[in-house]
N, C-alpha and C positions, 0 to 999 in steps of 0.2 A: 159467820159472815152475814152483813147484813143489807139488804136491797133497798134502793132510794131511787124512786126515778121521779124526774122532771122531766119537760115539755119544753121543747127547741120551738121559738117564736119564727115568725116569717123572715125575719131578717137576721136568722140565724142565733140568736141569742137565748141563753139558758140563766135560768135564776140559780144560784149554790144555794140548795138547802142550809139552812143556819146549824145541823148537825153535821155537814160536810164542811163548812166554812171553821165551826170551832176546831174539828179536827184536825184542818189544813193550819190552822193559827192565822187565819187570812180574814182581811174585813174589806170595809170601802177602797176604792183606788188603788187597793194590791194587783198582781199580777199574780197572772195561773202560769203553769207551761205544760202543754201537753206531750208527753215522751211518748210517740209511736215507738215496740218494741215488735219483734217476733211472736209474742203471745198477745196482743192488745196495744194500750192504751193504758198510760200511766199519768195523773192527775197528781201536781205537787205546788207548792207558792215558787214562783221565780225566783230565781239566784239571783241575787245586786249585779248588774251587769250595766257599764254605761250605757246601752242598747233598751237596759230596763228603766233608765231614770235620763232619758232624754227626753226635753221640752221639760224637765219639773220646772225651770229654775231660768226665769225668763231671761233673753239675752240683753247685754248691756247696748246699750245706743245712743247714739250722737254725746254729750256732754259728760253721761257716765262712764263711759270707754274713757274720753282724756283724765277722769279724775283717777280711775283703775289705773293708768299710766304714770299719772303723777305721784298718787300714792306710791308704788313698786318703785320710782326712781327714789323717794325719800327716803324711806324703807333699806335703800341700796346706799344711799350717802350715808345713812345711819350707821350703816355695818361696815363700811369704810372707815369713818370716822373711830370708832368703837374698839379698830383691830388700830388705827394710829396711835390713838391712845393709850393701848396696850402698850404698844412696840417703845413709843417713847419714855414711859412711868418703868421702863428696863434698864 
């Protein structure tokens, strides 16, 4: 086993040594989660959780919302259209 220690800044924050960081397979903007257990504290890369990847992925507003709308209703004539198509070439 082998010992790594860093230093907790004032506002609470730790650097991952870059020998902890390969092992974890974690880099920039990853998430950690820390597992309190019965024996300690367990260090691992977060699980994909939408919890974990909320705010990535900016939200749509004012004009891009109607065009999101527009698109999905085309999208929805299309596959109507698609299954008529079908049913009549019977």
């Amino acid at each position: 086993m082998k010992e790594i220690t860093a230093t907790i800044s004032s506002k609470g924050q730790v650097t991952v040594p870059i020998e902890v960081r390969r092992r974890l397979g974690v880099g920039p903007h990853d998430k950690l989660s820390f597992i309190i257990d019965g024996t300690g504290v367990v260090v691992r890369p977060a699980a994909f959780t939408i919890e974990t990847v909320f705010g990535s992925v900016p939200a749509l507003r004012g004009d891009s919302d109607m065009n999101f709308k527009r698109i999905a209703e085309e999208a929805w004539e299309d596959q109507i259209d698609a299954k008529a198509a079908s049913v009549d070439a019977t």
